[in-house]
C-alpha positions as CSV (number, residue, x, y, z in Angstrom):
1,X,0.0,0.0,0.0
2,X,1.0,3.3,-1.2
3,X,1.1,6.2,1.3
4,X,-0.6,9.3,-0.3
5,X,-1.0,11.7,2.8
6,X,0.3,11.9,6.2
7,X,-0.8,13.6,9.4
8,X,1.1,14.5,12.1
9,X,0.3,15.4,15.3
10,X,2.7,17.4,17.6
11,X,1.3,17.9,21.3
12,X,2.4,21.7,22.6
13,X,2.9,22.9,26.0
14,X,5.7,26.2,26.4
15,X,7.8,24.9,23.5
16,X,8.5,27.7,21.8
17,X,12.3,27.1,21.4
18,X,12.0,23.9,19.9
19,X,9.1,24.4,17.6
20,X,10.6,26.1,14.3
21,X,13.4,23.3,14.5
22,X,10.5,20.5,15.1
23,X,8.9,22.0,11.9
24,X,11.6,22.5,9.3
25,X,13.1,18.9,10.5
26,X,9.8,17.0,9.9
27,X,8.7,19.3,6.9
28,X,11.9,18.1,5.2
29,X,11.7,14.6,5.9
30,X,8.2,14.7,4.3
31,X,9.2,16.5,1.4
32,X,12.2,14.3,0.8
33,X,9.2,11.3,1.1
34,X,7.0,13.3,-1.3
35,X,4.1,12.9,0.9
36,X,1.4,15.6,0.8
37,X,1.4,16.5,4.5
38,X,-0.6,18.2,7.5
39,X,1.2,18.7,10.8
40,X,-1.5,19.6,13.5
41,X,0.0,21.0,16.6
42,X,-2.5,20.9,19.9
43,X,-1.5,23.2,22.3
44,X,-3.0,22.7,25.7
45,X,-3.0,26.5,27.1
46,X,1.0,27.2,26.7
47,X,2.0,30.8,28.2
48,X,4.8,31.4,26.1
49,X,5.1,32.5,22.3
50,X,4.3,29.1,20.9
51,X,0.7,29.4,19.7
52,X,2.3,33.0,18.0
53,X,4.8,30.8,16.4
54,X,2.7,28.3,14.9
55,X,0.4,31.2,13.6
56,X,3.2,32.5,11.7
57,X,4.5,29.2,10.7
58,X,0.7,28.6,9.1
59,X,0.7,31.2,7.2
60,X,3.5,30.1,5.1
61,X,2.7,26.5,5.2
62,X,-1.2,26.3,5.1
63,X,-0.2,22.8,5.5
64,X,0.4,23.5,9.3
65,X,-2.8,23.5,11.6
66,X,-3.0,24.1,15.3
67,X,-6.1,23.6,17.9
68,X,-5.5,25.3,20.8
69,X,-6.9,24.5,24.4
70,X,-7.3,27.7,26.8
């Protein structure tokens, strides 16, 4: 069976150091697959600049989707 699409899905909590790097690593590795790709972030309620970061990561990867918990 041939994999067409993959989703993954990256739990959040105050990671905003790591979260560019977590991105470009795993966007690359899917790219060098040729898989058409989502990577859904959840963040449950961080208090730093990581829901900010993923915003700006979405929109130059509409790919990229986050659901955030309060």
């Amino acid at each position: 069976m041939k994999i067409n699409f993959i989703s993954i899905v990256a739990p959040v909590f105050n990671e905003e150091e790591v979260i560019e790097e977590f991105y470009n690593r795993t966007r690359a590795m899917l790219l060098d697959c040729a898989f058409a790709y989502e990577i859904l972030f959840i963040d449950d309620g961080s208090t730093d600049q990581s829901l900010r970061i993923i915003q700006k990561i979405n929109i130059r990867d509409p790919n990229v989707k986050c659901l955030s918990f309060s």
